[in-house]
FIKOLZA-1660 file (N, C-alpha, C; in steps of 0.1 Angstrom, whole numbers, plus 5000, padded with zeros to 4 digits):
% residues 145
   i   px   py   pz ch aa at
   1 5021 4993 4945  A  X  N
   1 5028 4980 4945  A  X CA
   1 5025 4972 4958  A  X  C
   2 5027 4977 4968  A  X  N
   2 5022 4969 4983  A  X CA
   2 5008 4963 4986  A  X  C
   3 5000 4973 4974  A  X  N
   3 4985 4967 4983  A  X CA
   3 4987 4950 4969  A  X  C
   4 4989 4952 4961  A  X  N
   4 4993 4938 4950  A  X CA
   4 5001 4930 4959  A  X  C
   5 5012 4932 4964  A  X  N
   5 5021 4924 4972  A  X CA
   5 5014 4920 4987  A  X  C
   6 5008 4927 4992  A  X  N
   6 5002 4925 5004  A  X CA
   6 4989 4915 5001  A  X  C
   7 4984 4918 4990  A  X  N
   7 4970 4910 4985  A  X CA
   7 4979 4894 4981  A  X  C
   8 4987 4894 4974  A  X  N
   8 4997 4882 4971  A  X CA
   8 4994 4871 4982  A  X  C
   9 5004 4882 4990  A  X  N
   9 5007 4872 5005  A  X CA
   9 4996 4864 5012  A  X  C
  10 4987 4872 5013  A  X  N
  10 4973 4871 5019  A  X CA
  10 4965 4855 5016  A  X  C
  11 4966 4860 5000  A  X  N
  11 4962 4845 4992  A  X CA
  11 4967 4836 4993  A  X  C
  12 4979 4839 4991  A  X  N
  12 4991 4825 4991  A  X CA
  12 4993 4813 5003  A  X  C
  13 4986 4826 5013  A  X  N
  13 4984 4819 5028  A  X CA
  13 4970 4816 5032  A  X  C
  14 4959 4818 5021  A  X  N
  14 4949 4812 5022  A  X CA
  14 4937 4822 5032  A  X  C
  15 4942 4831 5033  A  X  N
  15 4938 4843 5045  A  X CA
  15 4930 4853 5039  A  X  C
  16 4926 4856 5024  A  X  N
  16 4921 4870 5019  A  X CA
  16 4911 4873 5022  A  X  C
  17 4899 4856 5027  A  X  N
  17 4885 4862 5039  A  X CA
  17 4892 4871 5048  A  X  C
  18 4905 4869 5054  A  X  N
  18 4905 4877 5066  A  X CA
  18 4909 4893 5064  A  X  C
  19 4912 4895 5052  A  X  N
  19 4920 4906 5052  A  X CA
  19 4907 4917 5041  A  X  C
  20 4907 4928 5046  A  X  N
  20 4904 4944 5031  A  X CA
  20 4916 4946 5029  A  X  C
  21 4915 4948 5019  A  X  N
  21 4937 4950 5012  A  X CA
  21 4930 4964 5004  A  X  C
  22 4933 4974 5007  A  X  N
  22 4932 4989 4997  A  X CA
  22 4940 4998 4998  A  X  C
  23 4946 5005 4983  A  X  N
  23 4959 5015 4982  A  X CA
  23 4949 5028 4984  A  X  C
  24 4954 5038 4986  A  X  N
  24 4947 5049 4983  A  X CA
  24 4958 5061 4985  A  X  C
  25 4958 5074 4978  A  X  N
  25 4964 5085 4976  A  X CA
  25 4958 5092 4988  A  X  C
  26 4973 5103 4993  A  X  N
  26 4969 5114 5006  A  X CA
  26 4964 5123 4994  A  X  C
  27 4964 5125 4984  A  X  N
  27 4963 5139 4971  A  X CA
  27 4951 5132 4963  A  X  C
  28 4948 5144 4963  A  X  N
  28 4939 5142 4945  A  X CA
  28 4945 5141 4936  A  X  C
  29 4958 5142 4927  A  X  N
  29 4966 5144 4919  A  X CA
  29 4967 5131 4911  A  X  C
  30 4962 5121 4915  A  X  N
  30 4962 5109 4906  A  X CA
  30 4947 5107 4900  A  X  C
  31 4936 5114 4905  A  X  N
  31 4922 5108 4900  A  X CA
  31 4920 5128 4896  A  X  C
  32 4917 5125 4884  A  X  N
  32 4911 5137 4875  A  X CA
  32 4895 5135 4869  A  X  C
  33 4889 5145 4874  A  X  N
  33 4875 5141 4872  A  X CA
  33 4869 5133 4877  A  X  C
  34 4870 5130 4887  A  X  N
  34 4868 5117 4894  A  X CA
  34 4870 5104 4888  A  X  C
  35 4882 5105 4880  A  X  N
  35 4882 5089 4870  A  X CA
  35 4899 5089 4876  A  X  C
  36 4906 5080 4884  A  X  N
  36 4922 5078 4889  A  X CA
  36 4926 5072 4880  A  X  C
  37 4943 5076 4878  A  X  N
  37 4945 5068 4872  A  X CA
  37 4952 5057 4873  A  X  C
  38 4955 5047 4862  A  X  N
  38 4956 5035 4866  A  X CA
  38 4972 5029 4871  A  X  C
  39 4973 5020 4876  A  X  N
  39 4988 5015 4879  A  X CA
  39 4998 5018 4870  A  X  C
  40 5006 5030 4872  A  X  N
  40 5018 5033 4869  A  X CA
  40 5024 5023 4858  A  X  C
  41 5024 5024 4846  A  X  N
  41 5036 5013 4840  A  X CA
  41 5047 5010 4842  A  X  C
  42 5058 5015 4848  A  X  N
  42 5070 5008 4852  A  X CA
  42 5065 5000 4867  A  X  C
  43 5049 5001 4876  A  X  N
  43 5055 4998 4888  A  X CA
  43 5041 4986 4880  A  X  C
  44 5035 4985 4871  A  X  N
  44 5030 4976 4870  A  X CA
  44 5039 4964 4863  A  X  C
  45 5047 4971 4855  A  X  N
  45 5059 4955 4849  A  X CA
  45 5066 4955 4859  A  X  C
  46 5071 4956 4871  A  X  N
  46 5080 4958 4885  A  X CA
  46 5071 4944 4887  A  X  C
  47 5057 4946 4888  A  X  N
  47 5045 4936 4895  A  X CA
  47 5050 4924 4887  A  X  C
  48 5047 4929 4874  A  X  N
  48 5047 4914 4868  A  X CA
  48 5058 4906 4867  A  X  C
  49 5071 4914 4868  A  X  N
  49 5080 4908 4866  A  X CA
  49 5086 4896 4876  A  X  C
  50 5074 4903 4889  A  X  N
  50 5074 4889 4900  A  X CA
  50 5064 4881 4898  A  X  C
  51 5057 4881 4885  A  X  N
  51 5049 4871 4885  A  X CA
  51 5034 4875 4894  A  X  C
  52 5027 4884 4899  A  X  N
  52 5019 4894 4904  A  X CA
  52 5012 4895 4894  A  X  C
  53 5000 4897 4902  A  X  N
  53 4988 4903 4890  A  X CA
  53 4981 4890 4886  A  X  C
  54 4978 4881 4887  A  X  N
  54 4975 4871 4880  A  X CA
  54 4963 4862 4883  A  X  C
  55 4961 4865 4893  A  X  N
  55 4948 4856 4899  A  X CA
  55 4937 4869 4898  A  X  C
  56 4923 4867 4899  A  X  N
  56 4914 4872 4902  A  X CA
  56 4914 4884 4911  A  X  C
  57 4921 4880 4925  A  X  N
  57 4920 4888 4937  A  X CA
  57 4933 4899 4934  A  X  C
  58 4946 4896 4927  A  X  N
  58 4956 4899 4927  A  X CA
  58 4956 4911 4914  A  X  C
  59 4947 4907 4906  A  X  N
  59 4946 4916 4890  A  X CA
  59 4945 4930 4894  A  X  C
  60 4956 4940 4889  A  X  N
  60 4956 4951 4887  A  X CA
  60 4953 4958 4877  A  X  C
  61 4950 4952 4865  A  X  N
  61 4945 4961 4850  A  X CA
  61 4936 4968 4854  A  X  C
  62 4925 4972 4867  A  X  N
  62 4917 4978 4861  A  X CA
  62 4915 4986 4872  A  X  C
  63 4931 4985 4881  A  X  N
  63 4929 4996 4892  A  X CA
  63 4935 5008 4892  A  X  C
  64 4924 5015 4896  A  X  N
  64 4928 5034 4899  A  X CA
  64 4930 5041 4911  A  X  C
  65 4936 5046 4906  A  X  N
  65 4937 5056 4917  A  X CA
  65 4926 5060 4925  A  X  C
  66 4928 5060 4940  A  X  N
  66 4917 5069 4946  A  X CA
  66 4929 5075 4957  A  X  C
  67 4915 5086 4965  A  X  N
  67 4920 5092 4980  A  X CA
  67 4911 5088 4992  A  X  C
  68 4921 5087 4998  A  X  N
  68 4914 5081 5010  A  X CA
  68 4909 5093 5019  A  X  C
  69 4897 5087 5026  A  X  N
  69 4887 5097 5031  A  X CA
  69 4885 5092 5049  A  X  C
  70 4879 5105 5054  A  X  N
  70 4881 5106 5068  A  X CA
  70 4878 5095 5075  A  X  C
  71 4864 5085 5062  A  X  N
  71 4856 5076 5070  A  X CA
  71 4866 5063 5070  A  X  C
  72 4877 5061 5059  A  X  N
  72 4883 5055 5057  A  X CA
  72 4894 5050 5074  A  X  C
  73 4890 5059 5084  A  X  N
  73 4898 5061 5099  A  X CA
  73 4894 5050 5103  A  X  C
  74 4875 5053 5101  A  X  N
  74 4869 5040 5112  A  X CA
  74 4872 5026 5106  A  X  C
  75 4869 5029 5090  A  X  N
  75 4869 5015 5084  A  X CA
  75 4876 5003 5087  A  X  C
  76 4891 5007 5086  A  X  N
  76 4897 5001 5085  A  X CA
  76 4911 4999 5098  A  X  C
  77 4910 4986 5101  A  X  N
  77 4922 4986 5118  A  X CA
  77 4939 4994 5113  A  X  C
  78 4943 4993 5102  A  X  N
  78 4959 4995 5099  A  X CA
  78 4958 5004 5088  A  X  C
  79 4962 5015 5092  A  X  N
  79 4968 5024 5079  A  X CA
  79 4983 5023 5078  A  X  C
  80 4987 5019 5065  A  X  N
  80 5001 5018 5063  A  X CA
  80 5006 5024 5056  A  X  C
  81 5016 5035 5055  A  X  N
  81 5019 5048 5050  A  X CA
  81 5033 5041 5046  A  X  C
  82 5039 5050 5029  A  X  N
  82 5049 5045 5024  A  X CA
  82 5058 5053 5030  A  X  C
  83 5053 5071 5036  A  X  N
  83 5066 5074 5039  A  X CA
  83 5061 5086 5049  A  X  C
  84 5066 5098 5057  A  X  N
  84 5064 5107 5069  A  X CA
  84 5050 5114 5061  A  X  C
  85 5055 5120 5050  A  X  N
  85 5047 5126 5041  A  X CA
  85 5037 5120 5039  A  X  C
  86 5032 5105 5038  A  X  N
  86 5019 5100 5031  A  X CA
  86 5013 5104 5050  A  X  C
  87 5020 5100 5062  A  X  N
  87 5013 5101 5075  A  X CA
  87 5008 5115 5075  A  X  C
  88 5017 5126 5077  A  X  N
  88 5007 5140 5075  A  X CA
  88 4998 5137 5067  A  X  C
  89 4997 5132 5054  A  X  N
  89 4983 5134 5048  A  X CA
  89 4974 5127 5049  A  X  C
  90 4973 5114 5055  A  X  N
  90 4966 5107 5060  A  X CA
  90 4959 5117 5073  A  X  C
  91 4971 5124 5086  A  X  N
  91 4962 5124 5094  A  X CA
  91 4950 5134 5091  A  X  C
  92 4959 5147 5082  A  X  N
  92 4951 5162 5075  A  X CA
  92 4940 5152 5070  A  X  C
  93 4939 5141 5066  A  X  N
  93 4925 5141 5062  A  X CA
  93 4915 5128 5072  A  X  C
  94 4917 5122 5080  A  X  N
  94 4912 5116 5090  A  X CA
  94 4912 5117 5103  A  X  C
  95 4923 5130 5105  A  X  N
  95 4924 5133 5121  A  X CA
  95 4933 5130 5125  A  X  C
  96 4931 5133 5142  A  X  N
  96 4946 5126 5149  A  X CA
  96 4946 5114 5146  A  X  C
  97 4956 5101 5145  A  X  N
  97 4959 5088 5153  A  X CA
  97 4952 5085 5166  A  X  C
  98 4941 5085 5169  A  X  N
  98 4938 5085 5182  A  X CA
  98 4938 5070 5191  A  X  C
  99 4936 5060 5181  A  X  N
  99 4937 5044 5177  A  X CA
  99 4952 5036 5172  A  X  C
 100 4960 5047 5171  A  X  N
 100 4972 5043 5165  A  X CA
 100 4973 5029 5157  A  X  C
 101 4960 5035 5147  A  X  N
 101 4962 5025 5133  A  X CA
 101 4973 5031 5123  A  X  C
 102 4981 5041 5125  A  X  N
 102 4984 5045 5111  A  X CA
 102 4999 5044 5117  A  X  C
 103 5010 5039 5109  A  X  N
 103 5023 5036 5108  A  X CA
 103 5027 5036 5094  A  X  C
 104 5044 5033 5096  A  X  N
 104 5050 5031 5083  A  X CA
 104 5051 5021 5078  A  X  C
 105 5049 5014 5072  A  X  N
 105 5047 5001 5063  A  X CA
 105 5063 4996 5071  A  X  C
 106 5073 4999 5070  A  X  N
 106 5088 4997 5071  A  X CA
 106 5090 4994 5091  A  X  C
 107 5078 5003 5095  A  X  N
 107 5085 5003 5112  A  X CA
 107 5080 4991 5118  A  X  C
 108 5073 4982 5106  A  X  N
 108 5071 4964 5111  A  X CA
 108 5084 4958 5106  A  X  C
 109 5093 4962 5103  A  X  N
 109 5102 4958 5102  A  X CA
 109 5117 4960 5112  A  X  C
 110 5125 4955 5108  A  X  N
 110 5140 4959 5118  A  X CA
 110 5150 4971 5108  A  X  C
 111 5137 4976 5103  A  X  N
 111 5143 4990 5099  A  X CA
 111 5132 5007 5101  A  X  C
 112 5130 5006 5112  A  X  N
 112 5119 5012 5115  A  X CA
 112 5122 5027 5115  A  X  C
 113 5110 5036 5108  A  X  N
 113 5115 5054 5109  A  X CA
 113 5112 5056 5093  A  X  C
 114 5123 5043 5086  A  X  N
 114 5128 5045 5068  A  X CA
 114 5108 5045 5064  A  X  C
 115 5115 5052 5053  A  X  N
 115 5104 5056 5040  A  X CA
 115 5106 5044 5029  A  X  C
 116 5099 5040 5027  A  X  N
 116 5099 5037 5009  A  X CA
 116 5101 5046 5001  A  X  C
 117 5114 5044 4988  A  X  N
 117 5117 5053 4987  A  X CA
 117 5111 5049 4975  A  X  C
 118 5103 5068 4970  A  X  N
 118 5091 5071 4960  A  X CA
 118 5101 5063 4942  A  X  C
 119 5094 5052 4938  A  X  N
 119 5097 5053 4927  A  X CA
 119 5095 5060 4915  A  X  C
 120 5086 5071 4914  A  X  N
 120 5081 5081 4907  A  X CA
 120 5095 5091 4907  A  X  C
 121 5100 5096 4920  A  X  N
 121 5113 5102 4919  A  X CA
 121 5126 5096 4915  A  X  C
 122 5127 5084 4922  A  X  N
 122 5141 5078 4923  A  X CA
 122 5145 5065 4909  A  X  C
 123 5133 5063 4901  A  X  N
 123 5126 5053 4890  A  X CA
 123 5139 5041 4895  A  X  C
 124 5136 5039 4906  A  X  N
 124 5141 5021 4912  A  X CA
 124 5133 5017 4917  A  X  C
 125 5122 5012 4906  A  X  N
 125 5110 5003 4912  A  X CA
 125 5115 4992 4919  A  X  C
 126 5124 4987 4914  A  X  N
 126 5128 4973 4922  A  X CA
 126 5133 4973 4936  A  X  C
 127 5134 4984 4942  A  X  N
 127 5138 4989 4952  A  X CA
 127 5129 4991 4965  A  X  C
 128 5122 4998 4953  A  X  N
 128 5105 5002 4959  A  X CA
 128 5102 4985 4961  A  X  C
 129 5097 4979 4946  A  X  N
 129 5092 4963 4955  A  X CA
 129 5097 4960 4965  A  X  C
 130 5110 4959 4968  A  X  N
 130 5117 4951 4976  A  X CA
 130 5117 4952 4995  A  X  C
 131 5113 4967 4994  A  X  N
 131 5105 4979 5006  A  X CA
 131 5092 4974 5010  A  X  C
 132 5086 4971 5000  A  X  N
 132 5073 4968 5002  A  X CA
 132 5071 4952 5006  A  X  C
 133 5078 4945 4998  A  X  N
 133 5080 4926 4998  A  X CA
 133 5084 4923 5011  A  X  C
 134 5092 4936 5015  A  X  N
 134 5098 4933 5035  A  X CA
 134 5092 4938 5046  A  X  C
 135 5080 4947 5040  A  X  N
 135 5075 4951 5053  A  X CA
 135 5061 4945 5053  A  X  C
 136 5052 4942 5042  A  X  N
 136 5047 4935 5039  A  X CA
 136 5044 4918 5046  A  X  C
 137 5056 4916 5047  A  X  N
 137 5062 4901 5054  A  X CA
 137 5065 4906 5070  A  X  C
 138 5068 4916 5070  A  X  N
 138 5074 4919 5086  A  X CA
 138 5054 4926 5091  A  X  C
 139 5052 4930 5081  A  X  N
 139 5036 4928 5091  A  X CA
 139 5028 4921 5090  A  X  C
 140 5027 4906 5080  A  X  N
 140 5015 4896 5082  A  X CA
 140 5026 4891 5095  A  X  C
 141 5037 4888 5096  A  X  N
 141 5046 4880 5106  A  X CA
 141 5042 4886 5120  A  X  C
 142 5038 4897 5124  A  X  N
 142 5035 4906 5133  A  X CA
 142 5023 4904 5137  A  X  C
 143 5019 4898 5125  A  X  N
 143 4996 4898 5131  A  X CA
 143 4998 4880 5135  A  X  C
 144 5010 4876 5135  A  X  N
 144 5009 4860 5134  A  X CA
 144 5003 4852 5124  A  X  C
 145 5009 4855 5111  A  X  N
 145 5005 4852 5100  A  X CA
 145 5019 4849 5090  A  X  C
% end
């Protein structure tokens, strides 16, 4: 739901030249056979229910699952982790933090440490949006954006 919400923001502010917006799993457990699977259906009507999904840049019908990979370290300036757990697996698979790109999505906010909490366990997507809609905003606000 964040990289949708984060892609949103991006747009809306006219910025998506400046930004790579990409989700990716610490597990293989979502891509079988190398085919991932696609956006969850409760956290995809969560999306739509904000009106998400809808432009070209923003469309999720046809996104899958992946894992992110070690090269994924250099690629990219900000890894933003939903919770302690996604950070261990991020670093087991790209190394130390040696760049301190990798944080919690939440510790750009004035609630820093907190997890987003998993809506797969807790099925309060809207909850989960709402985690993601705030930190989301507390880190384009952060880049001066």
């Amino acid at each position: 739901m964040c990289e949708v919400i984060l892609k949103d923001m991006v747009e809306k502010r006219g910025l998506k030249d400046q930004f790579e917006i990409r989700s990716a799993g610490t597990s293989d457990e979502e891509v079988w056979n190398g085919i991932g699977n696609p956006v969850y259906p409760p956290a995809a009507e969560e999306l739509r229910s904000h009106g998400l999904g809808k432009t070209p840049y923003t469309d999720f019908r046809e996104k899958r699952a992946i894992q992110i990979t070690a090269k994924d370290y250099d690629r990219y300036d900000y890894i933003l982790c939903a919770d302690k757990a996604n950070i261990r697996g991020v670093t087991r698979i790209t190394g130390p933090d040696t760049e301190e790109k990798i944080s919690l999505l939440l510790d750009h906010t004035d609630r820093p440490g907190r997890s987003i909490a998993d809506p797969w366990y807790t099925r309060e997507f809207g909850t989960a949006y709402r985690d993601c809609l705030e930190g989301c905003e507390a880190f384009l606000r952060e880049l001066g954006y």
